[in-house]
N, C-alpha and C positions, 0 to 999 in steps of 0.2 A: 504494500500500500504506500502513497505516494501525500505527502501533506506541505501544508506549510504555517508558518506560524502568524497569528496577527495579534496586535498586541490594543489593549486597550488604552495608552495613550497616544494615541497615532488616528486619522482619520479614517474610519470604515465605510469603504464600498460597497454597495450589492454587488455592484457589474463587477467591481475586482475580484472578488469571491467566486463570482458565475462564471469569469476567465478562466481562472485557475480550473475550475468543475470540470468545464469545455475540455481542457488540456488533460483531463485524467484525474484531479487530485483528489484525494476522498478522505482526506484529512483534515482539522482545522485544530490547531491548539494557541491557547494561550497562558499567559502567567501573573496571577492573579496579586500582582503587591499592590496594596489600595493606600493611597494616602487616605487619612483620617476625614479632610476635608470634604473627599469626591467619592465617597461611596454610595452615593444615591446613582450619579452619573454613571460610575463604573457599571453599578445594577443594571444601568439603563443598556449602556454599549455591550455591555455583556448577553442580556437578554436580546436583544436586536441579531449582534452574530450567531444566538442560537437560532432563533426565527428561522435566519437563512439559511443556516448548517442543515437544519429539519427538514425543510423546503424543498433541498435539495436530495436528502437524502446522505447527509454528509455526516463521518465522524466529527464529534465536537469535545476535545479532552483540557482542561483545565488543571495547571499545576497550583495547588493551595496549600494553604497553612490555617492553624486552626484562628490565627488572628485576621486575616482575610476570611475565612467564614463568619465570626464574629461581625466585619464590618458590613459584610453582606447581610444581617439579622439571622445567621443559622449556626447552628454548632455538629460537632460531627454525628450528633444523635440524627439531625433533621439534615444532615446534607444530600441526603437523595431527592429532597425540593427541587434541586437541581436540575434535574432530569425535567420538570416541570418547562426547564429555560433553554429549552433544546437541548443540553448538553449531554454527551452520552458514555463520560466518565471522568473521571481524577484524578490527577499526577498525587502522590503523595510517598511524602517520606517513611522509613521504617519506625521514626522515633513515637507514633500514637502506639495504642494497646493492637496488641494482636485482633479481639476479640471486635475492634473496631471495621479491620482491614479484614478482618475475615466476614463482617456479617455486610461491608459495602461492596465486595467483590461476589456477593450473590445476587447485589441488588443494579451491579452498572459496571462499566470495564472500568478495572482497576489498573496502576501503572504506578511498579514501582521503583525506588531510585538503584540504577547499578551501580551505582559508586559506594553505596553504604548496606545493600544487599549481600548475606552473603547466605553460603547454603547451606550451611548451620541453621539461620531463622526461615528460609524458604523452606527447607523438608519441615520446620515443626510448626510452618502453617498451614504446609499442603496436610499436614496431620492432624492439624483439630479443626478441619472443614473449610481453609482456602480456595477458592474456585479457580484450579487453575486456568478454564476456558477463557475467563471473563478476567485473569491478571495478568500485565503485560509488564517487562521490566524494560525500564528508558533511560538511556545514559543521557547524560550532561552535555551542554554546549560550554565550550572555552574560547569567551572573547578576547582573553590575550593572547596574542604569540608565544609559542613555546611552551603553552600548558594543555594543549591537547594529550588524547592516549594516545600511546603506544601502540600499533596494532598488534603487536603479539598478546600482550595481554587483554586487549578487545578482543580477539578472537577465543581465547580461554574462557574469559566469561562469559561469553557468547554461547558455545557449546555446553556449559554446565549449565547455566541458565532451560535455555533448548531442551538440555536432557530431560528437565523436570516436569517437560510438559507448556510453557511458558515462550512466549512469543517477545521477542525483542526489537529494539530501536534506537534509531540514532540518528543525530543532526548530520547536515552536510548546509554550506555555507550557498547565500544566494550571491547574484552577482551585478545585484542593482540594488541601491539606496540600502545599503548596508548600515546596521543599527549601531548606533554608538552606544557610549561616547567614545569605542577606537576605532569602529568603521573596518578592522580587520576581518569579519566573518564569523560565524556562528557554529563551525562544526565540532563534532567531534572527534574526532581522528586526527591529528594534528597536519596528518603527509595531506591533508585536504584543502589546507586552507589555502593554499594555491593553485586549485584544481578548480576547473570550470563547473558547474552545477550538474552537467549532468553526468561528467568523469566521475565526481563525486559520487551520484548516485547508482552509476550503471557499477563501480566497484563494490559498493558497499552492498547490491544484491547481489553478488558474483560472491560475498564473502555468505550470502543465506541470513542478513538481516532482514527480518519480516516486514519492517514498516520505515518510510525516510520519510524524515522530516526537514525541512528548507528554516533553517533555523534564522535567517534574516528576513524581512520582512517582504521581499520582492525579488523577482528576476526578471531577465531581459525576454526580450519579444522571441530573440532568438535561444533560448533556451529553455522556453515553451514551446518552439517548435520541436528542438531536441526529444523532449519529456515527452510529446503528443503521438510522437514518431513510434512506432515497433520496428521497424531499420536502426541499426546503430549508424546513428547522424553525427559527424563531425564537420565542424569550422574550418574553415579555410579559406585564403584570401589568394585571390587569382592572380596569377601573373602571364601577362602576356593577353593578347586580342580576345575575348571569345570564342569557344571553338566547339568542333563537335567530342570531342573527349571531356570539356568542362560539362557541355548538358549530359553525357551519361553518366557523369559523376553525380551531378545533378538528380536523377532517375532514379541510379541504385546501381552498383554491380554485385560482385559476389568473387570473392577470395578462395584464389583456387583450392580447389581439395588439398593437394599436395602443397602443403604452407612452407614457403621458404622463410631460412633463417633471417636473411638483411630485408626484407622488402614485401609487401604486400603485392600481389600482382591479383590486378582485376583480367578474370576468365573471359570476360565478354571482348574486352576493345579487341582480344584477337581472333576469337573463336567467329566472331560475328561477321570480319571480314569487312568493317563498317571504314577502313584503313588504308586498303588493301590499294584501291586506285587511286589513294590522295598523296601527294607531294607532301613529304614532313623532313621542311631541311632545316638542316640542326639550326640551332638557338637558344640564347639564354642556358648553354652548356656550363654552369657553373657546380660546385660543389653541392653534394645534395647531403642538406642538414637533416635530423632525424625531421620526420614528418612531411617533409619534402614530397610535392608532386607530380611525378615525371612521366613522360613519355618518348619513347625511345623512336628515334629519326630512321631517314632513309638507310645512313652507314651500318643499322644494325640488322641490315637485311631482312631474315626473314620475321626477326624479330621487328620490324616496323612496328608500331603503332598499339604497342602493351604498356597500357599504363600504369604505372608500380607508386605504391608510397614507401618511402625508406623510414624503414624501423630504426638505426643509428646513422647516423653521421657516415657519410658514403664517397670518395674522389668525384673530380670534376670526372667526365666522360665526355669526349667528342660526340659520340653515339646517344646520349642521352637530354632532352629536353628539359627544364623545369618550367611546369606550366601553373605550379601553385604553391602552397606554406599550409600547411593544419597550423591552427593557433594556437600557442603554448600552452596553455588552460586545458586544450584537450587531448596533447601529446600523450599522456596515460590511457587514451580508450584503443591504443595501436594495438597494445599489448590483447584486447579482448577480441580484438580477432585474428581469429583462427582460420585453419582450413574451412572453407564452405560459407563462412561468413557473410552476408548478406549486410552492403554498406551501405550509406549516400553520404556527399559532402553538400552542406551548404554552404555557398560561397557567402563570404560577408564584406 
């Protein structure tokens, strides 16, 4: 599952909500710290994004504290009210009574913290009647640099987690109007915070995280389209005229069965013969950086007209064209294809 977060001091949209829905997302979470002053309003903003989360059919998960319940008028006795306000569950820490988290995880999805989970109190909730269908455990977003996880230990507690039945989660950063006050990004994984949104997220279901959450507040036009896509869709900035190898990039090809080590090679530009009577005299034969997108000239004979993207850093070649760049941000989704892969680029 596929989310993103919206926060109630920020301006709420319908139609940006309805965007996100269009593009897939079937998540909404927020995080509920009320000043003292605005807990009518927050009531208000908050019941509003349920409306539409319901409307649509959409998960709607709130992370809370028993003093934000408090300013809301509820305490954890009466917090299934909630659900009342569209909302269809809540982030919550391990620090209340067992007996609490055990009788709201019967009544609404539960979601709790992996940082402070361990499986010492997870087996001796699933023992005195935790629901594990209905609890999900959610790591943390780190807006500073350099305090994300580790991925090896993400993935350990990932799998223990998993084993017990329980469904997990995690941020990955957007890449428009990033929330401060460091404007750095929202994810969890630290090797993330420089990776495009959707690198981000096409790795972190390759790792068997059940649910991503878009931990900043927004993303770009073009990585809605990414997300919207069932092609793995990469960025890329053209080089050179328009031509008929940028539209089948464009379209989609598909990564030969037999995957080579340096280079991605799309099946079609040769098999298709779409090459075969056109003139492709060399050009723009410069060094081809990892991501690089080439197409091989007249000099490479019968190899004319195979467009390959290079996985590392590869020599100039007389023989060979570059007609494009994947953009740094998505250099990481190279790796996920494979033999048989089925791609497209958008050009940006």
């Amino acid at each position: 599952m596929l989310g993103i977060a919206v926060y109630l001091n920020d301006s709420i949209e319908e139609e940006s909500i309805k965007k996100y829905y269009t593009a897939g997302f079937r998540s909404l979470f927020t995080s509920l710290h009320i000043p003292e002053e605005d807990a009518s309003v927050y009531r208000t903003k908050l019941q509003f994004i349920g409306s539409i989360a319901s409307s649509l059919g959409m998960e709607f998960i709130a992370d809370i504290s028993a003093a934000s319940l408090e300013k809301l008028g509820l305490n954890w006795q009466s917090a299934d009210i909630v659900l009342d306000w569209g909302l269809t569950g809540l982030r919550i820490d391990y620090g209340i009574e067992e007996e609490v988290i055990i009788r709201l995880s019967q009544q609404m999805t539960i979601a709790l913290n992996a940082s402070t989970l361990t499986e010492a109190q997870l087996v001796r909730l699933i023992e005195k009647g935790l629901s594990a269908a209905h609890t999900e455990v959610w790591h943390n977003f780190y807006p500073r640099p350099e305090t994300g996880l580790a991925l090896g230990d993400f993935l350990d507690k990932n799998r223990m987690f998993q084993s017990h039945g329980l469904k997990v989660q995690a941020f990955i950063p957007g890449d428009r109007n990033r929330r401060g006050p460091l404007y750095q990004g929202l994810p969890t994984l630290e090797q993330h915070r420089t990776y495009g949104t959707y690198a981000a997220f096409t790795e972190l279901k390759a790792y068997g995280v059940d649910k991503v959450l878009i931990g900043d507040p927004d993303v770009s036009e073009e990585a809605l389209v990414q997300l919207a896509n069932r092609t793995l869709t990469l960025r890329a900035q053209a080089l050179g005229a328009a031509s008929d190898a940028h539209q089948l990039l464009a379209k989609g090809t598909q990564n030969r069965p037999d995957n080579a080590r340096d280079v991605i090679r799309s099946e079609e530009s040769r098999m298709s013969g779409m090459f075969k009577n056109v003139k492709i005299e060399p050009s723009n034969c410069i060094e081809r950086r990892e991501g690089a997108i080439t197409i091989d000239n007249d000099l490479y004979l019968r190899y004319k007209g195979e467009i390959q993207i290079a996985r590392r850093t590869l020599p100039q070649d007389n023989k060979v064209n570059v007609i494009g760049q994947v953009v740094a941000e998505d250099l990481p989704l190279l790796y996920y294809i494979i033999g048989g892969t089925h791609f497209r680029i958008l050009w940006v």
